[in-house]
N, CA, C and O atoms as CSV, one atom per row, in Angstrom:
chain,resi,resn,atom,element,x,y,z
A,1,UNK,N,N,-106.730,107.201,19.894
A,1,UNK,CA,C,-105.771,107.080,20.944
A,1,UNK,C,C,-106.308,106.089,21.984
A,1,UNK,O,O,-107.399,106.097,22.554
A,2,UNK,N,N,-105.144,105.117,22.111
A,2,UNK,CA,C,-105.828,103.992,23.257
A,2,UNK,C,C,-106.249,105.161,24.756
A,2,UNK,O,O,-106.160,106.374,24.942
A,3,UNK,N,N,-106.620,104.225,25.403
A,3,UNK,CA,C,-106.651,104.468,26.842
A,3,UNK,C,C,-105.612,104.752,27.478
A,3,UNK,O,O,-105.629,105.876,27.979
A,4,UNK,N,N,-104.487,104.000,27.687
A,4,UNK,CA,C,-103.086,103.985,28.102
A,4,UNK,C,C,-102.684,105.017,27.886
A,4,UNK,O,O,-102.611,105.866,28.774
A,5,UNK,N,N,-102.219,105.292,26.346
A,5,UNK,CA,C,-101.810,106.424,25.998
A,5,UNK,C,C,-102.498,107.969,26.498
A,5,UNK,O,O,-101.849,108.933,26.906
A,6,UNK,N,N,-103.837,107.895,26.352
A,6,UNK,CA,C,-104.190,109.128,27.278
A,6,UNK,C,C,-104.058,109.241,28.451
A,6,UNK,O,O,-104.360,110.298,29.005
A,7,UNK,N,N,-103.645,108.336,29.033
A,7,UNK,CA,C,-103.986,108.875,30.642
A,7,UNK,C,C,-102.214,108.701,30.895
A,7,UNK,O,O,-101.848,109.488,31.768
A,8,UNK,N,N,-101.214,107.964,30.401
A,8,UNK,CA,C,-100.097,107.960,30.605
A,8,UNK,C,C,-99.126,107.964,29.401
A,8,UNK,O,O,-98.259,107.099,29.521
A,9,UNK,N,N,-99.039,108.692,28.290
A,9,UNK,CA,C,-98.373,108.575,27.381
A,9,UNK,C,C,-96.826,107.782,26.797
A,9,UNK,O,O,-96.587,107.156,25.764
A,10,UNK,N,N,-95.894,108.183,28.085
A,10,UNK,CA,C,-94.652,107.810,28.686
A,10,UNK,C,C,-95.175,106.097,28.783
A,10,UNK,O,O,-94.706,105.387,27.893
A,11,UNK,N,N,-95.943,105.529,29.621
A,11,UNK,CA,C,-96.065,104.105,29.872
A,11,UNK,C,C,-96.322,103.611,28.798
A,11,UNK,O,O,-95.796,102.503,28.697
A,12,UNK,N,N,-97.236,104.089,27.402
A,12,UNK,CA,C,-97.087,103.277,26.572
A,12,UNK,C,C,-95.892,103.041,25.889
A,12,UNK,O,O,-95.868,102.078,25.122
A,13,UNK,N,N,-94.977,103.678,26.011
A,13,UNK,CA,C,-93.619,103.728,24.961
A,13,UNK,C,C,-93.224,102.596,25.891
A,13,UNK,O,O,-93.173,101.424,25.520
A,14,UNK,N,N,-92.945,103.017,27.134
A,14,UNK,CA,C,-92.031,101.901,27.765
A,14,UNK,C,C,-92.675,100.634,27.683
A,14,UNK,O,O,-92.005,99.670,27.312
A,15,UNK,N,N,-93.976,100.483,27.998
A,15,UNK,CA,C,-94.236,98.959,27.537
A,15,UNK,C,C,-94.704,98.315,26.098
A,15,UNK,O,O,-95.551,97.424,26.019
A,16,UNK,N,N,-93.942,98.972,24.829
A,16,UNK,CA,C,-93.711,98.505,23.632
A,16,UNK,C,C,-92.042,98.441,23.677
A,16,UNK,O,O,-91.459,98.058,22.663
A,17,UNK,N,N,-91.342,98.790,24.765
A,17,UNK,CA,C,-90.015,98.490,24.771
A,17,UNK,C,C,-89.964,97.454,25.744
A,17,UNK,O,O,-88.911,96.817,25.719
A,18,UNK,N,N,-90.795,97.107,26.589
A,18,UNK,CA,C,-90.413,95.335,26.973
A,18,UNK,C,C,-90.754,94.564,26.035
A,18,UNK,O,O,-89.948,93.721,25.640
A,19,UNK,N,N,-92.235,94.693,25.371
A,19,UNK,CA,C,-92.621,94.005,24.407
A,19,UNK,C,C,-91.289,93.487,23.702
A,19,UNK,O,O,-90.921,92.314,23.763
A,20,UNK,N,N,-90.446,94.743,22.863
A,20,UNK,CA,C,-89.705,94.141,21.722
A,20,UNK,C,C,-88.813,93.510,22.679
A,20,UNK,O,O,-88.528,92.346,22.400
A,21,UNK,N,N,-88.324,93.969,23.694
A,21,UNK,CA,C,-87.186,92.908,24.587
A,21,UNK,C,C,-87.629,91.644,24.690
A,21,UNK,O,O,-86.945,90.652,24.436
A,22,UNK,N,N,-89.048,91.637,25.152
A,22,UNK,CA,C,-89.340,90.331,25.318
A,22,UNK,C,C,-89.148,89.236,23.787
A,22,UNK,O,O,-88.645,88.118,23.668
A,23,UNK,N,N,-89.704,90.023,22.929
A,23,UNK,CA,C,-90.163,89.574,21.544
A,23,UNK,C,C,-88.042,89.467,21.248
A,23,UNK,O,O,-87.726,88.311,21.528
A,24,UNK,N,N,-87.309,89.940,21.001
A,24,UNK,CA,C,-86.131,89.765,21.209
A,24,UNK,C,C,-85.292,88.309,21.885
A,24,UNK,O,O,-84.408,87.588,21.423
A,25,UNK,N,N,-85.928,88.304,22.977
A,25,UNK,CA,C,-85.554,87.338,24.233
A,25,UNK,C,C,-85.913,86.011,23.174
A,25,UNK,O,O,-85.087,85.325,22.572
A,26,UNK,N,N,-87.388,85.885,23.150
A,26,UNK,CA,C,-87.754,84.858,22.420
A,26,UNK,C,C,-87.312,84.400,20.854
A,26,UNK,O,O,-87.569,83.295,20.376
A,27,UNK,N,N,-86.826,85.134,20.384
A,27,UNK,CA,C,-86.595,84.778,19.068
A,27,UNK,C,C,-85.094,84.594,19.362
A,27,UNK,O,O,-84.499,83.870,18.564
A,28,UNK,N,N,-84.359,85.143,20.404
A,28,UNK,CA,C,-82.872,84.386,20.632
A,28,UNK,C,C,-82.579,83.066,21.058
A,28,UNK,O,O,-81.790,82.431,20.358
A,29,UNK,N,N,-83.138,82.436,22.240
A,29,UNK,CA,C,-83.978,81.809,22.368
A,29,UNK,C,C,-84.166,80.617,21.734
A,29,UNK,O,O,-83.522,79.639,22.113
A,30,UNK,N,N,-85.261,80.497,20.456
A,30,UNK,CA,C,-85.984,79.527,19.730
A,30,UNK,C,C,-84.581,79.603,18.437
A,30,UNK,O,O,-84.266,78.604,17.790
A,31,UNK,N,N,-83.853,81.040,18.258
A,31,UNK,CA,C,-82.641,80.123,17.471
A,31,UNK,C,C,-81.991,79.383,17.997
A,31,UNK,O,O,-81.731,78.300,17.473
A,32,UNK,N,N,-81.391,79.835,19.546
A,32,UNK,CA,C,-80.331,78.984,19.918
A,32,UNK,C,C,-80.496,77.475,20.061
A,32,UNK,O,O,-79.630,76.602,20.010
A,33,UNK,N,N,-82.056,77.356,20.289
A,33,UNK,CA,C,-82.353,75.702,20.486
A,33,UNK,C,C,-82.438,75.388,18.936
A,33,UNK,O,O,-81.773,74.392,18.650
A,34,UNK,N,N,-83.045,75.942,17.924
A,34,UNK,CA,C,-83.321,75.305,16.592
A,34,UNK,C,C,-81.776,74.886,15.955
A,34,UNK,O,O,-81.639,73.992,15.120
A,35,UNK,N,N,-80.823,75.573,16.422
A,35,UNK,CA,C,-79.543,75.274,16.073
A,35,UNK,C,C,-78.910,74.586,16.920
A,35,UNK,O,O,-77.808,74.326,16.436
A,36,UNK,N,N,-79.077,73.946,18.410
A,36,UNK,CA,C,-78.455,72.883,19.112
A,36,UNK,C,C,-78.830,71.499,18.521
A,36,UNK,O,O,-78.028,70.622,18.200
A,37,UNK,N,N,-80.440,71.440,18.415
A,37,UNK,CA,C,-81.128,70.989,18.043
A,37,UNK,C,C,-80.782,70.165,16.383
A,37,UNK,O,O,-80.837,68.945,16.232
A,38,UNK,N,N,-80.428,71.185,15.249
A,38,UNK,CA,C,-79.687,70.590,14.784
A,38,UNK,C,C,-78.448,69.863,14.359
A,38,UNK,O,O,-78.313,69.232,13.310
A,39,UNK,N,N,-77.312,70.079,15.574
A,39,UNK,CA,C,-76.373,69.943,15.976
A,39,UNK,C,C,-76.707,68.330,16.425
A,39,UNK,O,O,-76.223,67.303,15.949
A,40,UNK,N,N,-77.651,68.474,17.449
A,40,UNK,CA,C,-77.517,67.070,17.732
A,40,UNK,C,C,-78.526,65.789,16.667
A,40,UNK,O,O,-78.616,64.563,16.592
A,41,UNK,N,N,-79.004,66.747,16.135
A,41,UNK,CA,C,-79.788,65.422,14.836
A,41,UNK,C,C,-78.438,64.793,13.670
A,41,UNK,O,O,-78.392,63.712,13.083
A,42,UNK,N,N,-77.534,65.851,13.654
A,42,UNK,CA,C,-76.519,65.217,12.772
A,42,UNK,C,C,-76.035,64.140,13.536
A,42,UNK,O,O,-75.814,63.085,12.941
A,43,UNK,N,N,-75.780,64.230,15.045
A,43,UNK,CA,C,-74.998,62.876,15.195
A,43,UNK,C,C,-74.189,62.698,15.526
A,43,UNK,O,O,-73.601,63.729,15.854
A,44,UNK,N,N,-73.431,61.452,15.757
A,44,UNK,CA,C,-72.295,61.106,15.096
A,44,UNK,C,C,-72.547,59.418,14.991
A,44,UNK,O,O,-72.817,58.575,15.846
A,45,UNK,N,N,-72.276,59.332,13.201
A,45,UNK,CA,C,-72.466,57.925,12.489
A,45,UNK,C,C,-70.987,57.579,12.722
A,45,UNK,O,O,-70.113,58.276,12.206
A,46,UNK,N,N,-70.526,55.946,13.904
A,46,UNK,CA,C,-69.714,55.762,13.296
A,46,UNK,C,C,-69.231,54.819,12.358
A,46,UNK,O,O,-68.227,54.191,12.694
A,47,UNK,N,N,-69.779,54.568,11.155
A,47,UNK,CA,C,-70.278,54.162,10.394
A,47,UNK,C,C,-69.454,55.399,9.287
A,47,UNK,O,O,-68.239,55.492,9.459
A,48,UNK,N,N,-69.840,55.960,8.617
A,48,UNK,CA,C,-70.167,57.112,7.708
A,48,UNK,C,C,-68.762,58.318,7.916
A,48,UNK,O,O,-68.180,58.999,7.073
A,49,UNK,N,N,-68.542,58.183,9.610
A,49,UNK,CA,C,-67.441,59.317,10.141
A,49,UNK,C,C,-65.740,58.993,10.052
A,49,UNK,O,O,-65.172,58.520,11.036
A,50,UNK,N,N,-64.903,59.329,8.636
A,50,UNK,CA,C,-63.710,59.060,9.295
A,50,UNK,C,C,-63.192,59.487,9.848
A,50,UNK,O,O,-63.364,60.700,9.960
A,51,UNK,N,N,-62.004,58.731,10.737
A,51,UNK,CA,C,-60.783,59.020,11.354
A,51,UNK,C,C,-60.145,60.217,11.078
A,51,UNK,O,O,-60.048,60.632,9.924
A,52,UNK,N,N,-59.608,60.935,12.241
A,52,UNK,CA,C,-59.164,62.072,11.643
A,52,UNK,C,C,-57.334,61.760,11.077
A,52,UNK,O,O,-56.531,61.176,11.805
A,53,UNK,N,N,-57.037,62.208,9.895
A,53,UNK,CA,C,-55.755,61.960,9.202
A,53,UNK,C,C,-54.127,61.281,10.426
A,53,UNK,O,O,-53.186,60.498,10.297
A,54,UNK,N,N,-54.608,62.090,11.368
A,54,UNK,CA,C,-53.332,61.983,12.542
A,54,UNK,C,C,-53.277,60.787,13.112
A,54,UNK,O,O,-52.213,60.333,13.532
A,55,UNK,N,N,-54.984,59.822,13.231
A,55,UNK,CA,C,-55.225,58.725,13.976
A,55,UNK,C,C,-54.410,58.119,13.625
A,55,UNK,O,O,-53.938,58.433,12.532
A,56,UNK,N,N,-53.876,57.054,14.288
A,56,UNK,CA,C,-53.048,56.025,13.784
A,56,UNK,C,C,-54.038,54.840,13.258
A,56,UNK,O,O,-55.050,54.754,13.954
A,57,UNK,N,N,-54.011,54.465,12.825
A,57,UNK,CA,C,-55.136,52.881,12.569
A,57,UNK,C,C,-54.296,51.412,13.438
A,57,UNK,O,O,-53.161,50.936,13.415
A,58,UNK,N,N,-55.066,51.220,13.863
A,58,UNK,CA,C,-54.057,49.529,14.646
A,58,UNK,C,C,-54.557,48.577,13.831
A,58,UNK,O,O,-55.707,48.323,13.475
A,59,UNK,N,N,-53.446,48.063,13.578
A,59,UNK,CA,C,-53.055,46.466,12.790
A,59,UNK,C,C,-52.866,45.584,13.878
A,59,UNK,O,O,-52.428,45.545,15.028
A,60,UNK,N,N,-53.398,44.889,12.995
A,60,UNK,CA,C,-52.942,43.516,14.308
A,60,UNK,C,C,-51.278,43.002,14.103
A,60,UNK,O,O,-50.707,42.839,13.024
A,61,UNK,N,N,-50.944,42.887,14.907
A,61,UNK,CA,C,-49.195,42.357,14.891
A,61,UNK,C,C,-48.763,41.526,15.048
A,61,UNK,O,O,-48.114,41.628,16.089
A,62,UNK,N,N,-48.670,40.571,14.620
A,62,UNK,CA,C,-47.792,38.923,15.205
A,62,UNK,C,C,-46.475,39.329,15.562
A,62,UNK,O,O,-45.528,39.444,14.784
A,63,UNK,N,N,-46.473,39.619,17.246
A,63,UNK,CA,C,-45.075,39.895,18.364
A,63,UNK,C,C,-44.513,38.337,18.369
A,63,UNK,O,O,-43.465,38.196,18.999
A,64,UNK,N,N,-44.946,37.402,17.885
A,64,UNK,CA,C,-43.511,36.075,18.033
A,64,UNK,C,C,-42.653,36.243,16.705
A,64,UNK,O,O,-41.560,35.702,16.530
A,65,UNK,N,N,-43.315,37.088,15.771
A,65,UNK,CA,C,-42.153,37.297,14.509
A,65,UNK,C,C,-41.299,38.715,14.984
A,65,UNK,O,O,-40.244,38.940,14.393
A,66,UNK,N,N,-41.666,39.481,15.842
A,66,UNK,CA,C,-40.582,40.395,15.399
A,66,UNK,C,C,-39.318,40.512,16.022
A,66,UNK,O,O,-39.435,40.054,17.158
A,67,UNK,N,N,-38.481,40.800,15.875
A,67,UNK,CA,C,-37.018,40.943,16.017
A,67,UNK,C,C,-36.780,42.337,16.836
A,67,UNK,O,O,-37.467,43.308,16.521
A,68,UNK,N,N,-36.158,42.409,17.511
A,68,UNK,CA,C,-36.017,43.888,18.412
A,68,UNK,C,C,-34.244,43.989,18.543
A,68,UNK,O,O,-33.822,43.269,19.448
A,69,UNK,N,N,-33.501,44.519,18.024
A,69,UNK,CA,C,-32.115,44.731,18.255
A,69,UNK,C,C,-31.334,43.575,18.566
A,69,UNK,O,O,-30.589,43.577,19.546
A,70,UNK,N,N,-31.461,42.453,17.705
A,70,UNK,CA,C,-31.062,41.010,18.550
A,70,UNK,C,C,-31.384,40.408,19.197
A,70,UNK,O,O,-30.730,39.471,19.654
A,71,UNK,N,N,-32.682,40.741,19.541
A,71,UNK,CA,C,-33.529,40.155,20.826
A,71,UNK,C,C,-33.913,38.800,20.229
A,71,UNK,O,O,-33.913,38.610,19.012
A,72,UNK,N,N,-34.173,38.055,20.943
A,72,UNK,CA,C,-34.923,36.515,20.757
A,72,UNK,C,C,-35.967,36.714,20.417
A,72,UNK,O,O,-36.495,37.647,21.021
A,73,UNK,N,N,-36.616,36.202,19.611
A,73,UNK,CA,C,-38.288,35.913,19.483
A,73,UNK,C,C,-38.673,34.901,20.924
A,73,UNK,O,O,-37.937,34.024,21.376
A,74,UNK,N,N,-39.759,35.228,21.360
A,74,UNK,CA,C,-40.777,34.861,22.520
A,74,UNK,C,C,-41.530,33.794,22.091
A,74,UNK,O,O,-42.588,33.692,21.472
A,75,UNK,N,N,-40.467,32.758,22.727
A,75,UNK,CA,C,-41.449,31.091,22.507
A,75,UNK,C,C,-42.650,30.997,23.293
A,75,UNK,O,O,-42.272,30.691,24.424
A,76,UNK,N,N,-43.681,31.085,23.280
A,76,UNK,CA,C,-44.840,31.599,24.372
A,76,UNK,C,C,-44.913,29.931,24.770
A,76,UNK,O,O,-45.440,29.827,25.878
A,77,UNK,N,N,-44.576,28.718,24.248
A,77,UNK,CA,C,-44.901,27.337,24.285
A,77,UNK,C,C,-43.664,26.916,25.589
A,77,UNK,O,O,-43.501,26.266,26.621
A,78,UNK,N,N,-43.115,27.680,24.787
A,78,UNK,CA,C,-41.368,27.292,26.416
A,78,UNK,C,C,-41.546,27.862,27.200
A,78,UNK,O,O,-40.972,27.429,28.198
A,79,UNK,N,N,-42.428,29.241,27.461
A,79,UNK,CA,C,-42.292,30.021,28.252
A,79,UNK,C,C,-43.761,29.224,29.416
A,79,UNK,O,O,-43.576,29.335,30.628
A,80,UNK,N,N,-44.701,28.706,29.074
A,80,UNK,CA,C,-45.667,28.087,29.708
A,80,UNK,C,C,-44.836,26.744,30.360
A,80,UNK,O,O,-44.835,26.538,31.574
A,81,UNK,N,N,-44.354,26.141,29.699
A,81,UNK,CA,C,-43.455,25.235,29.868
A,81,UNK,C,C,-43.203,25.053,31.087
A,81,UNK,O,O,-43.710,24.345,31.958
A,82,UNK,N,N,-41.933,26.138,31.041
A,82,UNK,CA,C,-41.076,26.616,32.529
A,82,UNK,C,C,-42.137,26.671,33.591
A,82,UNK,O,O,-42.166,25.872,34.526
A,83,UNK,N,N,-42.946,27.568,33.431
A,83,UNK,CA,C,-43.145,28.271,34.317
A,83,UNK,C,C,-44.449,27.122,34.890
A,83,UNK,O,O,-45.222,27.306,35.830
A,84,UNK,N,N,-44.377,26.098,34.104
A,84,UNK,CA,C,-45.657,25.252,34.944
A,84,UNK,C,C,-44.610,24.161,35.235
A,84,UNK,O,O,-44.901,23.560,36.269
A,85,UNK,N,N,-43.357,23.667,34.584
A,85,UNK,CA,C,-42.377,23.348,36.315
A,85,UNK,C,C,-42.099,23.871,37.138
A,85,UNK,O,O,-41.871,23.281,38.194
A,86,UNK,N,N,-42.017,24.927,37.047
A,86,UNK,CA,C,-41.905,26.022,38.460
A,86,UNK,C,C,-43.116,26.146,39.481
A,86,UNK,O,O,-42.848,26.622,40.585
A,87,UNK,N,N,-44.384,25.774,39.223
A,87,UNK,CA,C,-45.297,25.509,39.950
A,87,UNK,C,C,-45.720,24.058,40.234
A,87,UNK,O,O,-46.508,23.678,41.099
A,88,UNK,N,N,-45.135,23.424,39.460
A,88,UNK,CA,C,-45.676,21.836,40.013
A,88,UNK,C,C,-45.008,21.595,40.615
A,88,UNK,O,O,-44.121,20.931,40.078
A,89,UNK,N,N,-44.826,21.842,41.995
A,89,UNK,CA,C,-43.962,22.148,43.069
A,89,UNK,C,C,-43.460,20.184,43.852
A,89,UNK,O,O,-42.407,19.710,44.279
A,90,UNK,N,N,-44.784,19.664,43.686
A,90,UNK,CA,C,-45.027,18.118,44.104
A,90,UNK,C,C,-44.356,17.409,42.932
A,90,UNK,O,O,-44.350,16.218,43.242
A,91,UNK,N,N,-43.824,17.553,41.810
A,91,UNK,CA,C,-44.179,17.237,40.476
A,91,UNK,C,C,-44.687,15.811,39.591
A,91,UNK,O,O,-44.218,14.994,38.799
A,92,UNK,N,N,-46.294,16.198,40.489
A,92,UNK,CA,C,-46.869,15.249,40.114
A,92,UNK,C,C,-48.329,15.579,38.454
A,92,UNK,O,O,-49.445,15.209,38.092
A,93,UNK,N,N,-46.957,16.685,37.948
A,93,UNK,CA,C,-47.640,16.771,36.296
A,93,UNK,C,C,-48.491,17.369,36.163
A,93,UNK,O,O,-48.823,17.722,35.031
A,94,UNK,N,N,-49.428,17.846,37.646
A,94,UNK,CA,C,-50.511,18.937,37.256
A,94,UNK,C,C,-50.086,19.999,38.381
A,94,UNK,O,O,-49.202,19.819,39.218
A,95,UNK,N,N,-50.886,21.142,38.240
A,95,UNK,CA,C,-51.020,22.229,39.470
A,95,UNK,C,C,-52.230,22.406,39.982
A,95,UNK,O,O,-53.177,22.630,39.229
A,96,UNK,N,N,-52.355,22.351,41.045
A,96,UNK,CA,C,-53.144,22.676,41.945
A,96,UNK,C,C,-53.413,23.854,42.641
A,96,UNK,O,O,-52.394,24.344,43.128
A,97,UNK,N,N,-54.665,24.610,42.899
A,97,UNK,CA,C,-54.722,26.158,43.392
A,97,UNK,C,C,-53.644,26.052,44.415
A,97,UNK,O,O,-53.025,27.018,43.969
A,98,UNK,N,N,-53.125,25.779,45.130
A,98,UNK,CA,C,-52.335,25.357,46.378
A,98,UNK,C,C,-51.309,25.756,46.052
A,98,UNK,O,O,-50.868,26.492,46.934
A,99,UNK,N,N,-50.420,25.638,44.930
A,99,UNK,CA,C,-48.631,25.316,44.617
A,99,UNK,C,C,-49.273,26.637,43.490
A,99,UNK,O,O,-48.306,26.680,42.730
A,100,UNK,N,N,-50.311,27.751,42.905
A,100,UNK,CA,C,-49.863,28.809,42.793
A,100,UNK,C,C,-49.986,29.963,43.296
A,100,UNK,O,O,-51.126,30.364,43.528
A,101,UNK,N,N,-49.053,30.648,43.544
A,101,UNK,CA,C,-48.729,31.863,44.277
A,101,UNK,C,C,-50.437,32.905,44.377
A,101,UNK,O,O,-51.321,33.214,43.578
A,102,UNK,N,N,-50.142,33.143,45.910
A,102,UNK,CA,C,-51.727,34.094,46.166
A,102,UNK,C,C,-51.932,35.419,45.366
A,102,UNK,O,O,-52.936,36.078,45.093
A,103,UNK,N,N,-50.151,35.607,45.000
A,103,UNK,CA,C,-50.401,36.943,44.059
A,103,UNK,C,C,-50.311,36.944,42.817
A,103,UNK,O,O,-50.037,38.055,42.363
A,104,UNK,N,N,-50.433,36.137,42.076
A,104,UNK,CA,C,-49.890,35.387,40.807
A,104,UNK,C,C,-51.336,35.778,40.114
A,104,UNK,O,O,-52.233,35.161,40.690
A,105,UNK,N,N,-51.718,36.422,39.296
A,105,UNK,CA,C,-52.689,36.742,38.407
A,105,UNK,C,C,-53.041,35.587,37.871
A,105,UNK,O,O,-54.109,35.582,37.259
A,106,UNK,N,N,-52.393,34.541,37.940
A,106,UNK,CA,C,-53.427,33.356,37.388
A,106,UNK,C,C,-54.521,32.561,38.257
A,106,UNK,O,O,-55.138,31.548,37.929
A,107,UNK,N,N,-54.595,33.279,39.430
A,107,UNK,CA,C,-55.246,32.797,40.842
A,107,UNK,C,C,-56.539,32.859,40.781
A,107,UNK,O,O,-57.335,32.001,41.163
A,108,UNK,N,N,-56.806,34.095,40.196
A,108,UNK,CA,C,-58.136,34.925,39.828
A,108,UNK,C,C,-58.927,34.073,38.928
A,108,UNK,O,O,-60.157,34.013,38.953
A,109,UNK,N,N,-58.051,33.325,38.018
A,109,UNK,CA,C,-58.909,32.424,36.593
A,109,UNK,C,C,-58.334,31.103,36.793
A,109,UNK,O,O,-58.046,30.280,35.924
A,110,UNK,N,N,-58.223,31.024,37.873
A,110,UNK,CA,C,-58.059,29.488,38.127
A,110,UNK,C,C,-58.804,28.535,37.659
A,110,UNK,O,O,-58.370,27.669,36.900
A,111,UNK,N,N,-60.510,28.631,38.241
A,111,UNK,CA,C,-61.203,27.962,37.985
A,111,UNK,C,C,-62.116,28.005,36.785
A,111,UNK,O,O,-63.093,27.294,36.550
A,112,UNK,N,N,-61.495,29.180,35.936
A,112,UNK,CA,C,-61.832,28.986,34.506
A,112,UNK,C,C,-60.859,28.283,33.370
A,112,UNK,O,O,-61.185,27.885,32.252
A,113,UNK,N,N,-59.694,28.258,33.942
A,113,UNK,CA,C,-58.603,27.687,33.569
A,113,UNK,C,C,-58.881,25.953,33.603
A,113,UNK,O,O,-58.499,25.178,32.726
A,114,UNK,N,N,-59.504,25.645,34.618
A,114,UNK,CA,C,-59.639,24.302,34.997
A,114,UNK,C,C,-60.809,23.853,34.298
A,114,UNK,O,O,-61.908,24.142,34.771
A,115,UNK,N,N,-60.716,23.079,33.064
A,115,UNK,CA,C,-61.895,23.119,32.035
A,115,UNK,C,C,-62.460,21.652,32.693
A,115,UNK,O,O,-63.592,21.331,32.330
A,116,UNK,N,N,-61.794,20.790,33.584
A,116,UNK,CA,C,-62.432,19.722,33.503
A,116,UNK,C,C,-63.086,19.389,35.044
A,116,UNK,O,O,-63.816,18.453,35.371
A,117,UNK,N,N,-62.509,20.589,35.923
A,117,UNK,CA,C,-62.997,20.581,37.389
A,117,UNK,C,C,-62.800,19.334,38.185
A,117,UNK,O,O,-63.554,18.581,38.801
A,118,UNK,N,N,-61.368,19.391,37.924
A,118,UNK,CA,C,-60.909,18.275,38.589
A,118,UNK,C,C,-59.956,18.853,39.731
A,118,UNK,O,O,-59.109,18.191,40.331
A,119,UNK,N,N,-60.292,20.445,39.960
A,119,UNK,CA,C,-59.084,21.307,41.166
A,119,UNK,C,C,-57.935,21.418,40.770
A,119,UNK,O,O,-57.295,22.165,41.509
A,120,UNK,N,N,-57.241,20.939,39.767
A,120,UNK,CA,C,-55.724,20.726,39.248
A,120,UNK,C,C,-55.726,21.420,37.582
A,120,UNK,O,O,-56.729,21.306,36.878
A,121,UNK,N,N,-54.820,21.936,37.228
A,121,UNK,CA,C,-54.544,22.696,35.657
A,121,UNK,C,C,-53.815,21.304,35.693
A,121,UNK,O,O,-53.358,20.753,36.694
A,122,UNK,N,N,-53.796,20.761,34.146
A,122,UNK,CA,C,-52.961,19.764,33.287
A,122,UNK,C,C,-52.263,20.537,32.667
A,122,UNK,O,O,-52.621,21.713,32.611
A,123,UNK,N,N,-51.152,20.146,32.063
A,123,UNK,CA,C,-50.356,21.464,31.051
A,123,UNK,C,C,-50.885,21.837,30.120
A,123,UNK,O,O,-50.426,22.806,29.516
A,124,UNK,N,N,-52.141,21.129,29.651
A,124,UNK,CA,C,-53.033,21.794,28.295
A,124,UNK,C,C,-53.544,23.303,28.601
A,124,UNK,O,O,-53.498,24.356,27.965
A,125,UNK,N,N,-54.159,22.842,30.140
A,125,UNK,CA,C,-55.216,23.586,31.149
A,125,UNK,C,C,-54.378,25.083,31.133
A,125,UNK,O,O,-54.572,26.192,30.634
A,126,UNK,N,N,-53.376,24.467,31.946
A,126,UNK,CA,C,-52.159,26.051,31.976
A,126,UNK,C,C,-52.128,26.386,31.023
A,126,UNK,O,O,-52.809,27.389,30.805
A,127,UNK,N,N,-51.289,25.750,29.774
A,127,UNK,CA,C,-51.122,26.288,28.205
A,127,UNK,C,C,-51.816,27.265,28.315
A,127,UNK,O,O,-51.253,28.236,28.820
A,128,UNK,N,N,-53.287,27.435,27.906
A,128,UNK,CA,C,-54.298,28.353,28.160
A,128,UNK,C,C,-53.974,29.313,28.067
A,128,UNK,O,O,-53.944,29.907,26.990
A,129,UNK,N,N,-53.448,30.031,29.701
A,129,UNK,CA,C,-53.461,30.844,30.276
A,129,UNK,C,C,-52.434,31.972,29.740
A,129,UNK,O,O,-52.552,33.197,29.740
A,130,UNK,N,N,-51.326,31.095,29.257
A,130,UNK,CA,C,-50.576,31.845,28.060
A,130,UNK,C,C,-50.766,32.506,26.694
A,130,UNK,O,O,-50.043,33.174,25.954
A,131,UNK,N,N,-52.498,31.887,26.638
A,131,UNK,CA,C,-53.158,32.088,25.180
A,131,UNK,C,C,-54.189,33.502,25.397
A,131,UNK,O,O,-54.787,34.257,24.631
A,132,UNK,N,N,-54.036,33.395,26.788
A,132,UNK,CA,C,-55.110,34.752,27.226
A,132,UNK,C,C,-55.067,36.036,26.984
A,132,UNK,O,O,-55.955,36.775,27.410
């Protein structure tokens, strides 16, 4: 008979019942990580992982062929056209940051637009911007 046990009989029981709690604790514990653990070694390959059946897959679409209820097909070449007589306000054949509008989203890429840094889009220059 240990020591413990003789002098307190009752205390040894109870501290072989933290023991197994503890011993319990730990082995819950070292599964729950050995199984996160392998959770995250699988991954995700996306490579290897398909799509789930519902995904749609995107195709690329050529929108100047399609037809919509009679609708016109979208000359994107006429439509640059116009809209760079409508800004060559002087119409001296080019545009200048000046003659386009401060809110006009082409304001922002102006000077990437302007391949030859001459301050002015040529209609090639604009063209572009329709290609963006």
């Amino acid at each position: 008979m240990s020591r413990i046990e003789r002098l307190h009989p009752r205390l040894d029981q109870s501290l072989k019942g933290v023991f197994r709690m503890k011993m319990f604790r730990s082995a819950l514990a070292l599964s729950l990580m050995f199984a996160a653990g392998t959770a995250l070694a699988a991954g995700h390959d996306p490579q290897t992982t398909k799509p789930a059946s519902n995904t749609a897959q995107q195709v690329p679409v050529d929108h100047s062929k399609m037809k919509m209820d009679g609708a016109m097909p979208m000359d994107h070449g006429k439509m640059a056209d116009a809209e760079f007589v409508k800004f060559d306000q002087n119409k001296d054949g080019k545009i200048s940051k000046s003659e386009v509008p401060a809110k006009h989203a082409m304001t922002a890429h102006f000077g990437m637009l302007d391949a030859d840094k001459d301050g002015s889009l040529s209609q090639a220059e604009f063209a572009k911007h329709h290609e963006m």
